[in-house]
C-alpha positions as a LaTeX table, in Angstrom:
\begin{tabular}{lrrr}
\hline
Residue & $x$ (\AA) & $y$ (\AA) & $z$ (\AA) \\
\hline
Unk1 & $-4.67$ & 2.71 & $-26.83$ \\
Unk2 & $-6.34$ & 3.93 & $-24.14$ \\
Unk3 & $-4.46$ & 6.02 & $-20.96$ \\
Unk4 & $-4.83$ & 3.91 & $-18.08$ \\
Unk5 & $-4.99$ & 5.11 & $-14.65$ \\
Unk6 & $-4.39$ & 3.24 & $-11.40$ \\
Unk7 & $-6.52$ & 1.10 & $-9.39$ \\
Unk8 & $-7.11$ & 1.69 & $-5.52$ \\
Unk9 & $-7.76$ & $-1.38$ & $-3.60$ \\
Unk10 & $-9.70$ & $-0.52$ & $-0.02$ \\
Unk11 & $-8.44$ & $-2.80$ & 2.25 \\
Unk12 & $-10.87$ & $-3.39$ & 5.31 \\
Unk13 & $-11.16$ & $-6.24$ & 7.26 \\
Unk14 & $-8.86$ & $-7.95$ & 4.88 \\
Unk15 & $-6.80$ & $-10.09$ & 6.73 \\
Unk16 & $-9.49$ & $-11.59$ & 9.27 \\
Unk17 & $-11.53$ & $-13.72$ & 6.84 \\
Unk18 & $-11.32$ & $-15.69$ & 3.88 \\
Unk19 & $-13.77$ & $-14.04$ & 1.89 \\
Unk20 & $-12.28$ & $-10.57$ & 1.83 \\
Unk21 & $-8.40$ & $-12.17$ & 0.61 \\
Unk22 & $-9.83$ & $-13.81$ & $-2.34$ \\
Unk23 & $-11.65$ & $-10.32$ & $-2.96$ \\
Unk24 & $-8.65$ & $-8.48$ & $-2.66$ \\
Unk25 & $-6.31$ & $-11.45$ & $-4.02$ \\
Unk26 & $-8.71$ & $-10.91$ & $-7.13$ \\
Unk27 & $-8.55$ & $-7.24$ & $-7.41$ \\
Unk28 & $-4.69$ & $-7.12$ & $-7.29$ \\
Unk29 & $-4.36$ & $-10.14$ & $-10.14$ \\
Unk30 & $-6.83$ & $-8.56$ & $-12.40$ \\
Unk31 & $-5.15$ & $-5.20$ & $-12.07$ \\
Unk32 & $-1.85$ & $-6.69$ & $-12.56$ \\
Unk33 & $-2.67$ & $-8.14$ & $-15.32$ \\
Unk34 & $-4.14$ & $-5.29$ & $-16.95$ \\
Unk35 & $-1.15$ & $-3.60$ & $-16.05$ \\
Unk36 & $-2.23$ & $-1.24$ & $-13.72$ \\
Unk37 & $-0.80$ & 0.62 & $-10.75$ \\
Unk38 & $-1.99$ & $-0.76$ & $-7.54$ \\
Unk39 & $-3.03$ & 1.53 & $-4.33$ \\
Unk40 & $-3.97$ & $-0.36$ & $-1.59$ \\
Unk41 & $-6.13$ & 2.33 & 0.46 \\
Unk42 & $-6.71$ & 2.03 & 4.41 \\
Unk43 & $-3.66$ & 0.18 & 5.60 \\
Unk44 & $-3.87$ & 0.63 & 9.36 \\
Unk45 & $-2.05$ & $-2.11$ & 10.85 \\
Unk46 & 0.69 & $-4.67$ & 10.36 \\
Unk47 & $-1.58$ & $-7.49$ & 9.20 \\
Unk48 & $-2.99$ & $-5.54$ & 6.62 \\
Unk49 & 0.85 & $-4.10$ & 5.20 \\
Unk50 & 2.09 & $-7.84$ & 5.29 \\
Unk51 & $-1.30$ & $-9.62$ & 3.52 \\
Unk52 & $-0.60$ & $-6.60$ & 0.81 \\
Unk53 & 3.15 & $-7.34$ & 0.25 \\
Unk54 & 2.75 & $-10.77$ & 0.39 \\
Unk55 & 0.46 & $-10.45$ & $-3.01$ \\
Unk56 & 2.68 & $-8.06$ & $-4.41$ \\
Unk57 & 0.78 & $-5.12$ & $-4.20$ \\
Unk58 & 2.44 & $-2.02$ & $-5.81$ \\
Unk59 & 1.69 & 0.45 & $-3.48$ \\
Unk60 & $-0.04$ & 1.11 & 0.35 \\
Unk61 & $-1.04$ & 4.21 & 1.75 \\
Unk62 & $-2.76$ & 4.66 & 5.13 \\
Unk63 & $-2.30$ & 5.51 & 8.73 \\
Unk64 & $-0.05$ & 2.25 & 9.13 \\
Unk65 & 2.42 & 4.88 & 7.62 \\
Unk66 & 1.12 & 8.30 & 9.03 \\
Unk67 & $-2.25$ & 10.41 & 9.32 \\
Unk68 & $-2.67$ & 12.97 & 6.34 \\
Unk69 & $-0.26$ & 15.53 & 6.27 \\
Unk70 & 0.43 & 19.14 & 4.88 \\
Unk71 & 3.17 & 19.87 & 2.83 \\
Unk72 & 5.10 & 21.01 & 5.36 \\
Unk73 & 4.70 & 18.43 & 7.66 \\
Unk74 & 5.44 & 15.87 & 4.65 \\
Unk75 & 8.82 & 16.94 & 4.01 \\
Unk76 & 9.79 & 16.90 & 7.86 \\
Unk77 & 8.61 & 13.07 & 7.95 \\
Unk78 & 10.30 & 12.10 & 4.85 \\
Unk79 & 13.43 & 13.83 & 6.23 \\
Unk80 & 12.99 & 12.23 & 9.39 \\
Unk81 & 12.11 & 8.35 & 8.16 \\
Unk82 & 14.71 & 8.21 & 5.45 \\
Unk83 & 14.26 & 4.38 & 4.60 \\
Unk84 & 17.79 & 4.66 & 2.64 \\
Unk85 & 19.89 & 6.04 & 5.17 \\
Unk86 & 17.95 & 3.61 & 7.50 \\
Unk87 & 18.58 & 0.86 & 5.77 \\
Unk88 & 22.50 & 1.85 & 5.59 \\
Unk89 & 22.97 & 2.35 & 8.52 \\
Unk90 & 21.58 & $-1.04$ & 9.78 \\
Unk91 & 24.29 & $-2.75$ & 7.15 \\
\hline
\end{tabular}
């Protein structure tokens, strides 16, 4: 069998017309059914995080979450937005 490797989805204009969501819609049925990974690329606002979870895309990267950083930097964001300890201390 063949390795597979993961699909990246751009995004876009995604969420403002009808055209682009079946596009997309598409993309992320035919990879899941292929059993792919899915990277949704170029997530820069809300709309575009909640049209992606809402077709159960694996995965989102894009300024939504943060410009690029360096390594550095990385591990000072992740130790700063800790989603678990968020999320615990919410409960």
């Amino acid at each position: 069998m063949a390795e597979q490797s993961g699909l990246i989805v751009p995004i876009g204009h995604c969420h403002e017309n009808d055209e682009d969501k079946a596009l997309v819609t598409t993309i992320v049925s035919m990879g899941k059914n292929l059993g792919l990974p899915l990277i949704a690329e170029g997530v820069e606002e809300y709309q575009h995080l909640t049209f992606l979870q809402g077709i159960k895309c694996d995965e989102i990267q894009g300024y939504w979450f943060s410009k690029p950083l360096l390594a550095e930097e990385l591990i000072m964001f992740l130790e700063k937005n800790d989603h678990e300890k968020i999320n615990k201390e919410a409960a």
